[in-house]
C-alpha positions as CSV (number, residue, x, y, z in Angstrom):
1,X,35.2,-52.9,22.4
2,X,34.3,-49.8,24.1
3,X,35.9,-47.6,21.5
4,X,34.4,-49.7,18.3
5,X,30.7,-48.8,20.0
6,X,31.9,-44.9,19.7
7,X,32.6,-45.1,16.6
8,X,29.5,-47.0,16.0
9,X,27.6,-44.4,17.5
10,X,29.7,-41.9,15.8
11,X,28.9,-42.9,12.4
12,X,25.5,-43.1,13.0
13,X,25.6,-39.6,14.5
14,X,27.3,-38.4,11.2
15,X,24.3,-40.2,9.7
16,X,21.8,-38.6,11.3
17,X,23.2,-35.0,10.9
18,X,24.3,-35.8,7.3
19,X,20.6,-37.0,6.2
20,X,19.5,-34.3,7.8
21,X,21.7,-31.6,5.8
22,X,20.8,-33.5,2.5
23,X,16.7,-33.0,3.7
24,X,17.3,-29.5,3.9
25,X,19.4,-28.8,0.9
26,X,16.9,-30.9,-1.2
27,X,13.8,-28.8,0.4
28,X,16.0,-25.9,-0.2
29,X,16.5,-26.6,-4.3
30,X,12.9,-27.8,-4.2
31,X,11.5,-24.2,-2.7
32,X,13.9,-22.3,-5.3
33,X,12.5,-24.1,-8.0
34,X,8.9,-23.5,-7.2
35,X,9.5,-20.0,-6.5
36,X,10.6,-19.6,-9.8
37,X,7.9,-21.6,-11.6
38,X,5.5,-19.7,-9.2
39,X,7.4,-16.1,-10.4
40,X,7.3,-16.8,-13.8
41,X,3.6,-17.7,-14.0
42,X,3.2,-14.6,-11.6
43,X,4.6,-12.4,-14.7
44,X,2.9,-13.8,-16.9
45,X,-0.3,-13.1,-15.4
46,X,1.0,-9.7,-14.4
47,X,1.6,-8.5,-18.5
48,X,-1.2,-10.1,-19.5
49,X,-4.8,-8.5,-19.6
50,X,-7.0,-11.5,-18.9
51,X,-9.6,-9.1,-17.6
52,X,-11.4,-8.4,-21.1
53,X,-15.1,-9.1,-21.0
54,X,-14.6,-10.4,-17.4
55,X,-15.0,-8.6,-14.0
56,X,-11.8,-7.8,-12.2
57,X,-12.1,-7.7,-8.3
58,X,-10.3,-5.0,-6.2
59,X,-10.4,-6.0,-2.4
60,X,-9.7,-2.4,-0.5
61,X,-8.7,-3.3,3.0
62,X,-7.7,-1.2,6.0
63,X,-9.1,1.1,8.5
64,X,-11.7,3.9,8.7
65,X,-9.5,6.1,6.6
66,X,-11.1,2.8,3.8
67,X,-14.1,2.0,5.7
68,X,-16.3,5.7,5.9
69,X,-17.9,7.3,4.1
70,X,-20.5,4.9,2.4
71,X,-21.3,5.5,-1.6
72,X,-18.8,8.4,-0.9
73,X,-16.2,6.2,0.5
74,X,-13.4,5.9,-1.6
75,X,-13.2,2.6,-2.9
76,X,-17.0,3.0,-3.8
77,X,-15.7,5.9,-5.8
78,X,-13.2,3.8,-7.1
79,X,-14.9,1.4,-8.2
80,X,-17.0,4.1,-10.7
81,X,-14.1,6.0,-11.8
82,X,-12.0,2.9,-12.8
83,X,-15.6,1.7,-14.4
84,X,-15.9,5.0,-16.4
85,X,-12.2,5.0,-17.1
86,X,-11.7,1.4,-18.6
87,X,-13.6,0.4,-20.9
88,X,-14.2,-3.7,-21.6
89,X,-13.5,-4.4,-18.5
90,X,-16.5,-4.2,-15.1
91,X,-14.3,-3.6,-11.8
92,X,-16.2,-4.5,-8.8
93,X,-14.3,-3.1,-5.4
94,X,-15.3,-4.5,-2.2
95,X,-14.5,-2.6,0.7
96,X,-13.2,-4.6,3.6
97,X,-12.2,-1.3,5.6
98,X,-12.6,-2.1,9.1
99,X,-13.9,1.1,12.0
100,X,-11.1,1.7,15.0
101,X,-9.4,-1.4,13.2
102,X,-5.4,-1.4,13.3
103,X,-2.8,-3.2,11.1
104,X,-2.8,-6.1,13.2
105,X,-6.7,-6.2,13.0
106,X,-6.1,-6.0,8.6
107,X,-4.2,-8.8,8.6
108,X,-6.1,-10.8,10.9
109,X,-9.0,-10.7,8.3
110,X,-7.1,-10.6,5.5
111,X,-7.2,-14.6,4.4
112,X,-10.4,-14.8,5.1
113,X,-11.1,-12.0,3.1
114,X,-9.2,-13.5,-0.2
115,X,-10.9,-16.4,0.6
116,X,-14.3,-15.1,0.4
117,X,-14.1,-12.4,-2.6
118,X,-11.2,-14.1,-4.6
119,X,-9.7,-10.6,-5.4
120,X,-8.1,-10.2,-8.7
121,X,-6.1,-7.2,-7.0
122,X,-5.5,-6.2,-3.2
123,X,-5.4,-2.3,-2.7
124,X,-4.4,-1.5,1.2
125,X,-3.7,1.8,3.2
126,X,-2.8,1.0,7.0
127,X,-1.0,2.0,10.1
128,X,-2.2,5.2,10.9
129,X,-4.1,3.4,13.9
130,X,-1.5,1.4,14.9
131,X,-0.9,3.5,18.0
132,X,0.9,6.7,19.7
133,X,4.0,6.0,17.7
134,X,2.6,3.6,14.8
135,X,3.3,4.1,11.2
136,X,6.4,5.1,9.9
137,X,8.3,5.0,12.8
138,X,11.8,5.1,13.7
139,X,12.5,2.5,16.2
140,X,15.7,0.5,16.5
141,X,15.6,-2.2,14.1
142,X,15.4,-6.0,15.5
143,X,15.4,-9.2,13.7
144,X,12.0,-8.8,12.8
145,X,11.5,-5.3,11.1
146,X,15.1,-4.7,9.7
147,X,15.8,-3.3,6.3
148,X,15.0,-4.7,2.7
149,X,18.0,-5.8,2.5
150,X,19.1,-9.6,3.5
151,X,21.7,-11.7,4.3
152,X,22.7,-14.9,3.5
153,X,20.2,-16.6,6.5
154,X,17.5,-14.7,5.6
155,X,18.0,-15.3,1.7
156,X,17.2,-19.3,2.4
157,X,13.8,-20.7,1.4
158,X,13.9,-22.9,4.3
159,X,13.9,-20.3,6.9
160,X,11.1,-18.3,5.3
161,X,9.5,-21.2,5.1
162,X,9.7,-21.9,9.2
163,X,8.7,-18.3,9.3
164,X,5.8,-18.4,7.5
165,X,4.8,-22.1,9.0
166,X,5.1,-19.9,12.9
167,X,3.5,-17.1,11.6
168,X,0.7,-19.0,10.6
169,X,0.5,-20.7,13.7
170,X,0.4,-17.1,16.0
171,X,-2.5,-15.9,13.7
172,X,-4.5,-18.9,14.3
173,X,-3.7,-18.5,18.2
174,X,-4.4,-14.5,17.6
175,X,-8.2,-15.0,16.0
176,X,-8.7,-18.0,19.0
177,X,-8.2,-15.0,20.9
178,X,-11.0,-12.8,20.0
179,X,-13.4,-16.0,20.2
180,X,-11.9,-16.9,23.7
181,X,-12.2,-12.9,24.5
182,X,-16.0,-12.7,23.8
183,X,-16.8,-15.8,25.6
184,X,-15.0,-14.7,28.7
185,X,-16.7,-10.8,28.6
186,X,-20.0,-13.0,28.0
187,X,-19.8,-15.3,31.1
188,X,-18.2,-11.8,33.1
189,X,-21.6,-9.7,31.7
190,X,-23.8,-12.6,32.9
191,X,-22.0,-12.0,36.3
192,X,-22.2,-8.9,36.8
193,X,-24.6,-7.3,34.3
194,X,-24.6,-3.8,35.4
195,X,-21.2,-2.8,35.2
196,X,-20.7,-0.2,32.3
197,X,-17.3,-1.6,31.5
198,X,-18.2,-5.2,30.3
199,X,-20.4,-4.0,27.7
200,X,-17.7,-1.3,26.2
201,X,-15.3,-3.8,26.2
202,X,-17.1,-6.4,24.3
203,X,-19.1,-3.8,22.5
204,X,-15.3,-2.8,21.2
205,X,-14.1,-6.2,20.4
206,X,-17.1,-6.4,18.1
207,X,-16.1,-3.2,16.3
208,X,-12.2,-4.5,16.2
209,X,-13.8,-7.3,14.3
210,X,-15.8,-5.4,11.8
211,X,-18.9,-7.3,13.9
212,X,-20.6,-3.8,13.8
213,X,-24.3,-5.2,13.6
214,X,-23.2,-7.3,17.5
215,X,-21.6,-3.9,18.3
216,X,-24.8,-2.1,17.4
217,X,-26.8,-4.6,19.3
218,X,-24.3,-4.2,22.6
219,X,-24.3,-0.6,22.7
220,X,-28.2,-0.2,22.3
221,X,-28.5,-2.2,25.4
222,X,-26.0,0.0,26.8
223,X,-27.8,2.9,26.3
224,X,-31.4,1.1,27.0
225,X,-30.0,-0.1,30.4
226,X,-27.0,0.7,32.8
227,X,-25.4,3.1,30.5
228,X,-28.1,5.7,29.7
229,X,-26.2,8.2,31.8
230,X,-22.7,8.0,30.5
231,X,-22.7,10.1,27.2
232,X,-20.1,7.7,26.0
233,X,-22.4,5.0,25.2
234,X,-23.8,7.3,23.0
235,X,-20.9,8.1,20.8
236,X,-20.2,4.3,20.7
237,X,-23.9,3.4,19.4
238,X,-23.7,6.5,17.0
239,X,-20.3,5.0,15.8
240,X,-21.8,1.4,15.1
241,X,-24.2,3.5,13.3
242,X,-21.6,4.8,11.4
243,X,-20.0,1.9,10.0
244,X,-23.0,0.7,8.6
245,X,-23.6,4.0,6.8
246,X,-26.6,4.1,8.9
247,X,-26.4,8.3,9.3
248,X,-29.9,9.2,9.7
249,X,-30.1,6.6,13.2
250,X,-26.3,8.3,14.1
251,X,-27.8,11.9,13.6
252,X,-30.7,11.2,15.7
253,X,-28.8,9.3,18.4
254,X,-26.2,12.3,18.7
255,X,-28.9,15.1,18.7
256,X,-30.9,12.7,21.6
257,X,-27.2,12.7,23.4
258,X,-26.5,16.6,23.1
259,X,-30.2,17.2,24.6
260,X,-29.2,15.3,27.6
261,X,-25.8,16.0,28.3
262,X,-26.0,19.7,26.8
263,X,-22.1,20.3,28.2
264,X,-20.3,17.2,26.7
265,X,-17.8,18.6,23.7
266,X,-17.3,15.3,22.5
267,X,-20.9,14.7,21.0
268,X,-21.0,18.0,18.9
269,X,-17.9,16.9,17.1
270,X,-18.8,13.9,16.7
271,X,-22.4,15.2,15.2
272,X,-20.3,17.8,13.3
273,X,-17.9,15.4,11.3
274,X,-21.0,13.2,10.5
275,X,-22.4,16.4,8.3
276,X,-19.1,17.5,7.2
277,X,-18.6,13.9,6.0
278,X,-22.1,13.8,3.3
279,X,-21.0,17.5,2.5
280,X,-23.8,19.4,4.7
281,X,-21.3,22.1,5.7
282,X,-23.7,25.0,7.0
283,X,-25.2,21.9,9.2
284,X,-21.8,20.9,10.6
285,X,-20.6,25.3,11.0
286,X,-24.9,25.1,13.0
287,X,-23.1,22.7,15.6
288,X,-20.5,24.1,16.6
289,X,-22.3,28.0,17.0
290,X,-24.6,25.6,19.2
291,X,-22.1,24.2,21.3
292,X,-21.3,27.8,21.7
293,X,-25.2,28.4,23.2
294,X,-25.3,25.8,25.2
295,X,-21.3,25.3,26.9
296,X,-19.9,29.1,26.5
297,X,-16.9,26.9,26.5
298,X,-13.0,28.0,25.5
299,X,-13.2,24.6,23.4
300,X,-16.3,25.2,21.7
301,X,-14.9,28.7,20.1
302,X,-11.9,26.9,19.4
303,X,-13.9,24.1,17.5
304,X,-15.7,27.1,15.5
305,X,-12.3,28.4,14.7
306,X,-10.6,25.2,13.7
307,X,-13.4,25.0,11.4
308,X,-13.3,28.5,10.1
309,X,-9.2,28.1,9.5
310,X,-10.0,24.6,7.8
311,X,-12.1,27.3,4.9
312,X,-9.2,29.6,5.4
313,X,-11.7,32.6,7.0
314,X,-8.7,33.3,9.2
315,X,-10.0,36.9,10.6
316,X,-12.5,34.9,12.1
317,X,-10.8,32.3,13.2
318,X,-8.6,34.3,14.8
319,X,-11.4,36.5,16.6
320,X,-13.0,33.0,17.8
321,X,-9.3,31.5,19.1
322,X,-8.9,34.9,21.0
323,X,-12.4,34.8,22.5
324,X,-11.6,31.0,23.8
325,X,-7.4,31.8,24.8
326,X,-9.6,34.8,27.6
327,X,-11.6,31.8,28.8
328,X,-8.9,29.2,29.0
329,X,-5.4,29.6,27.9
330,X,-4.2,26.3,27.0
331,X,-0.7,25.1,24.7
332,X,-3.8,23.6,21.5
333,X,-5.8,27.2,21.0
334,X,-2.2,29.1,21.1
335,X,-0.8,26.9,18.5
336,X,-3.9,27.2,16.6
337,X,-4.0,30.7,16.4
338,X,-0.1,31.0,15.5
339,X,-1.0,28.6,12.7
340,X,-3.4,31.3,11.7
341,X,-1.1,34.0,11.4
342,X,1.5,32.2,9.7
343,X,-1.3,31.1,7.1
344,X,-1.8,35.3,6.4
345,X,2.4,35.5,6.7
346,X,2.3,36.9,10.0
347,X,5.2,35.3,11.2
348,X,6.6,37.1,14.2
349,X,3.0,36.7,15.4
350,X,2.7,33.2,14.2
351,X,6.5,33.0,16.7
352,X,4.7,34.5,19.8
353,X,1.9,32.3,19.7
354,X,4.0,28.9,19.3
355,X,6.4,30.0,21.7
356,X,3.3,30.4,24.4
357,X,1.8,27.5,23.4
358,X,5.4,25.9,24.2
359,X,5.5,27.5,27.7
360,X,1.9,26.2,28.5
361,X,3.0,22.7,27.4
362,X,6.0,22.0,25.7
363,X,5.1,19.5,22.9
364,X,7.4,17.7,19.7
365,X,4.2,19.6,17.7
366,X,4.4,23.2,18.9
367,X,8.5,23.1,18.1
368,X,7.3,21.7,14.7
369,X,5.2,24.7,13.5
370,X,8.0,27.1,15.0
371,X,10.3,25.6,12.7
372,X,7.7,26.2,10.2
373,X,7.8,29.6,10.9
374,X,11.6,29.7,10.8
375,X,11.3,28.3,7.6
376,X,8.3,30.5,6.2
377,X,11.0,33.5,7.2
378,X,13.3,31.7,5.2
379,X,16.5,30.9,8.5
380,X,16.8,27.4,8.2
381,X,19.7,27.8,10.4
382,X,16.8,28.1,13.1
383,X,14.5,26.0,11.9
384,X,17.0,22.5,12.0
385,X,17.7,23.6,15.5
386,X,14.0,23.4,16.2
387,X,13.1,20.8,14.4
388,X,15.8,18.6,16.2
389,X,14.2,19.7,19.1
390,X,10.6,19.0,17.8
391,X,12.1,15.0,17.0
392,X,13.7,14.9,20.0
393,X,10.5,15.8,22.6
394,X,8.1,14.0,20.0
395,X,9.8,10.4,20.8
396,X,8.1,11.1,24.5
397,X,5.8,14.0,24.0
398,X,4.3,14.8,20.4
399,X,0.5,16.2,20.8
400,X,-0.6,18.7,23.1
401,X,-2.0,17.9,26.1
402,X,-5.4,18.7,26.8
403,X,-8.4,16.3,27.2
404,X,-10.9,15.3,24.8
405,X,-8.9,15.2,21.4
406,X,-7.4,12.5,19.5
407,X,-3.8,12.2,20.4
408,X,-1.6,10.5,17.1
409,X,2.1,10.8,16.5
410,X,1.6,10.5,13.0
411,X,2.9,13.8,12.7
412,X,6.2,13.2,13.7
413,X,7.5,11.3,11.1
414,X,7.2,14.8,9.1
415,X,9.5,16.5,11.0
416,X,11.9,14.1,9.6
417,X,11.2,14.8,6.4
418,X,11.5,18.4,7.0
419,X,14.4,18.6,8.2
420,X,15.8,16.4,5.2
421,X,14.2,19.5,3.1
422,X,16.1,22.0,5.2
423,X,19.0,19.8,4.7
424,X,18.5,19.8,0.9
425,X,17.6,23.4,0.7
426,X,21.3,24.2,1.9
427,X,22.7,22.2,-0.4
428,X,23.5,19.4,2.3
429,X,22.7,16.8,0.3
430,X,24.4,13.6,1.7
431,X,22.7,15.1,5.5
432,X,18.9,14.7,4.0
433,X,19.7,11.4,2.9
434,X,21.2,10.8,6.2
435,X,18.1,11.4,8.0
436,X,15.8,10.1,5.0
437,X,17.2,6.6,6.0
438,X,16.6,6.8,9.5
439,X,12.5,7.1,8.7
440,X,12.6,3.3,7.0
441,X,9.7,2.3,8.9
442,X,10.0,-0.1,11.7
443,X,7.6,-1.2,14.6
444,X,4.5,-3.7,14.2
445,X,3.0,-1.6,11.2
446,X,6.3,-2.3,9.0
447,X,6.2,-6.4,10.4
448,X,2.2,-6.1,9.3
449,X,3.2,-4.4,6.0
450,X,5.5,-7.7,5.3
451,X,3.3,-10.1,6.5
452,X,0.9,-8.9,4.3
453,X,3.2,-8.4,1.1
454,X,4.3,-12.2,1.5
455,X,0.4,-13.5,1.5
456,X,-1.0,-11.0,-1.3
457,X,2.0,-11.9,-3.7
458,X,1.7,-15.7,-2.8
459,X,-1.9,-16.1,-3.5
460,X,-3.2,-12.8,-5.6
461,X,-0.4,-11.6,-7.6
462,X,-1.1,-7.7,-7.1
463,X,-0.4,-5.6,-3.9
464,X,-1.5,-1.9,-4.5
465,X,0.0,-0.1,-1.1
466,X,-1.2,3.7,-0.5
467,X,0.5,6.0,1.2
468,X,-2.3,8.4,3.1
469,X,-2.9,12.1,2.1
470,X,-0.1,14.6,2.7
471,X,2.5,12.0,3.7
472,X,5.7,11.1,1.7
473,X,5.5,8.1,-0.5
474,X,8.9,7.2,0.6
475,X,8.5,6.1,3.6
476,X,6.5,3.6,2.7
477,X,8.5,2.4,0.3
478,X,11.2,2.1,2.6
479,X,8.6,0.3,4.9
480,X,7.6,-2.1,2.2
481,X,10.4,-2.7,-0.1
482,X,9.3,-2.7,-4.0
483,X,8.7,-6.5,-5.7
484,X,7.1,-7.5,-8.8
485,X,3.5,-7.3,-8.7
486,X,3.6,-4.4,-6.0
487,X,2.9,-0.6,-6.5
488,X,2.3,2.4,-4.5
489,X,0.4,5.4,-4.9
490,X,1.7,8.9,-3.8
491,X,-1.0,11.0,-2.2
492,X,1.1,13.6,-1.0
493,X,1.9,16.2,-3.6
494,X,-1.8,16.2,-5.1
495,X,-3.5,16.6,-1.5
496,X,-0.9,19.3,-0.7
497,X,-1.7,21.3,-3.7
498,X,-5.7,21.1,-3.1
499,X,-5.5,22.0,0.4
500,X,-3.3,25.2,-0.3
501,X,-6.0,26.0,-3.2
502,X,-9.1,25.3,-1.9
503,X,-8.8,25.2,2.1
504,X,-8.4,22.1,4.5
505,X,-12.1,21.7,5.2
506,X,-12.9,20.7,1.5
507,X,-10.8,17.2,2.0
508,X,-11.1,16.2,5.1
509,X,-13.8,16.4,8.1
510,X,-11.5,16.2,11.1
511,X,-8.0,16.0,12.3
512,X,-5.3,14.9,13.9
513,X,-1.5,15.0,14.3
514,X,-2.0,18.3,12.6
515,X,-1.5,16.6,9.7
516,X,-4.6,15.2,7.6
517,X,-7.6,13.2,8.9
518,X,-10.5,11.6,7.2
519,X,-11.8,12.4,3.9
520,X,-14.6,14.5,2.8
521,X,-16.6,12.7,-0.3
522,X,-14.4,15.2,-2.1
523,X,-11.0,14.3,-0.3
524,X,-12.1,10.5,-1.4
525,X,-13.0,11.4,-4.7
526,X,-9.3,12.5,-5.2
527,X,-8.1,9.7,-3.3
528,X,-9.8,7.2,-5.6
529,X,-8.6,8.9,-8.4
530,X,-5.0,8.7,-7.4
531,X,-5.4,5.3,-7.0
532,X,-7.5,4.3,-10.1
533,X,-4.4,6.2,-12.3
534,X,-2.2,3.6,-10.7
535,X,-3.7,0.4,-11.2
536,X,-4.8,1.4,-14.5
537,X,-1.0,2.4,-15.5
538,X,0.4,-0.7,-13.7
539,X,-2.0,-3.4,-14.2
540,X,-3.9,-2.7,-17.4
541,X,-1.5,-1.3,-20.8
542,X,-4.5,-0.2,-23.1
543,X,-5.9,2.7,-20.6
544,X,-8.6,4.3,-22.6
545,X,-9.9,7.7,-21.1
């Protein structure tokens, strides 16, 4: 009896497990089937030109690298080149860029943001912001930001179907969070009104939200009330300003802030990139020689150099990083004049300078541009030893250390891809592949990058992904893995040839990882037109100039 009721149970076990398996299978045949229906309708739409006599709407989305800049932002200039460029067709770009935003932040907003415009393409550029070592990083690869390449598991409909189902779920718990966030900093500030700290918090979560009116309104209380005295409640109302393209309150706001805290560094750079961003550039060099009056600082000459170098007057750059190395030697000014020298093919000067700048503070940067130098001089030999030691330090220690400047390891990713050049240059050709494939792009911008692949292609169609000025297309392909319907646009080899014509300064308005940094109206006007050639070549087949 005992053993009929195991089998019993047995059976129904079996049952249970089979029914199951048959679900599955059936939901698994079901999902192929509509992603082939959904593909084929997908390429239909893709070949055809349904825009004709209709509008076509481009949703830009990423950080401030998207958001700045106003009418000179670049997907306002987009939107008129691809207007004067296609004919038959109205584009209308909406820019969704979002002001100290990060990947995470993008694809918070992003569903809400399809909901609202109904874009006919999505054009994104992201990661930059992601942190110290954010964008195309090389980090061990887990389950969840592996290669573009997968296995049997990861091939079944089923599973990517319980992925998306829990990745939904997080970013519903994820925007709770920012709700949950300001009510908490709220009921804390109602507390305890006068402490400085409550009101940049929440003033911050506003601007992580692209809430930059609430952040505006938080920060003028700020500097109305308990934080009149810190000159960093004026850089943060002067950046709400910003992201409203309101420059004429941020000009006035940073001149009030430099009359009362004459000394503070930060505030004239800030005031300087604001006129070097609507071209005024005898305005923005005015700053600077005044931060020079009023500090006699080491980093105010080295700001006037920096700007100098960036319009390639290197005797006088040079002259104004010597005047600030007798004030204050530090690793940043060192660096910067040896990147002077090298730029007039100095290069045993250039040598000295790094290798001081590396005995002040040993940095993953100041190896980099010695190996540049090693490289200008044409010993490679030297330069892969020194740029194994620039990767190796820059996984702790990329940026120089001194106060006061933006610290990104953006950078690092292109000592990678120098050393693959080195590589190439000797003829070692299976070597620069070798390291190529180590730069694949992992961490949370890579996850954010798939996330955001999965939802555009699902419910838009057309994923335009840019790589940022003067880095290597590559590695975010590798980061992003090509489909149909997506495209990327290469900003490296256009930017690279500008700035060795016509100076740094002319593209972008500040810098950082010693790389590239926001655009000038001129630096977007070249970005948008890179990216106007591609959508046009990709998406539409009758281009007429």
């Amino acid at each position: 009896m005992h053993i009929d009721e195991w089998i019993k149970s047995g059976q129904k076990i079996f049952c249970v497990i089979l029914g199951i398996f048959v679900f599955f299978v059936v939901l698994e045949i079901g999902l192929r089937i509509e992603g082939k229906f959904l593909s084929f309708v997908q390429d239909n739409n893709n070949k055809k030109d349904k825009y004709v006599d209709n509008t076509c709407i481009i949703l830009c989305v990423g950080e401030s690298h998207t958001a700045l800049g106003g009418r000179n932002s670049y997907p306002a200039q987009l939107e008129r080149i691809l207007n004067a460029k296609k004919k038959g067709v109205k584009f209308k770009v909406i820019n969704k860029g979002i002001i100290a935003g990060t990947s995470s932040s993008v694809l918070d907003h992003l569903e809400d943001n399809i909901d609202t415009y109904k874009p006919d393409i999505v054009v994104v550029m992201m990661g930059l912001s992601d942190g110290k070592r954010p964008s195309f990083g090389t980090l061990p690869l887990d389950e969840t930001s592996g290669k573009n390449r997968e296995g049997f598991w990861e091939k079944l409909r089923v599973l990517k179907l319980i992925k998306f189902l829990t990745i939904n779920l997080k970013n519903k718990r994820h925007k709770s969070r920012y709700a949950e966030e300001e009510k908490r900093l709220l009921r804390a500030l109602y507390m305890h009104p006068w402490d400085q700290r409550l009101y940049f918090k929440l003033g911050n979560c506003f601007l992580e939200q692209g809430k930059y009116k609430k952040a505006e309104e938080m920060f003028t209380k700020l500097v109305e009330g308990v934080g009149r005295s810190n000159p960093r409640s004026y850089v943060l109302l002067a950046m709400s300003y910003m992201s409203q393209g309101k420059y004429e309150k941020e000009e006035k706001i940073l001149k009030k802030a430099i009359e009362l805290f004459p000394s503070c560094i930060r505030l004239y750079t800030e005031l300087h990139d604001l006129y070097r961003m609507q071209g005024m550039e005898s305005k923005a060099e005015d700053v600077f020689k005044l931060a020079i009056r009023k500090t006699n600082s080491a980093w105010s000459f080295a700001l006037l150099g920096r700007y100098y170098y960036g319009i390639k007057r290197y005797k006088r750059a040079e002259q104004l990083f010597k005047l600030s190395l007798e004030i204050e030697p530090t690793a940043r000014v060192y660096a910067l004049l040896g990147k002077c020298y090298r730029a007039e093919g100095e290069y045993d000067k250039a040598e000295d300078m790094f290798k001081k700048s590396i005995e002040v503070y040993p940095s993953g940067r100041a190896y980099f541009e010695l190996a540049m130098c090693f490289k200008g001089k044409g010993d490679l030999t030297t330069a892969i030893k020194t740029l194994k030691k620039a990767m190796d330090l820059g996984e702790k220690r990329w940026d120089y250390h001194e106060r006061g400047m933006d610290v990104f390891a953006a950078g690092i990713e292109q000592v990678y891809v120098e050393l693959a050049i080195c590589y190439k240059i000797l003829g070692k050709d299976s070597k620069a592949e070798e390291i190529m494939s180590t730069i694949e792009g992992t961490g949370i911008t890579r996850y954010n990058y798939q996330r955001l692949k999965e939802i555009v292609l699902r419910r838009v169609g057309k994923l335009v992904c840019v790589q940022y000025p003067m880095l290597n297309v590559e590695l975010l392909k590798n980061m992003v893995g090509e489909a149909p319907g997506v495209v990327f646009v290469d900003n490296e080899k256009s930017f690279k040839d500008a700035v060795r014509l016509n100076g740094y300064n002319k593209y972008f308005f500040d810098n950082y990882g010693g790389i590239l940094g926001h655009g000038t109206a001129l630096g977007n006007r070249l970005l948008a037109e890179n990216v106007a050639n591609v959508i046009l070549n990709s998406f539409f087949v009758d281009t007429t100039s």
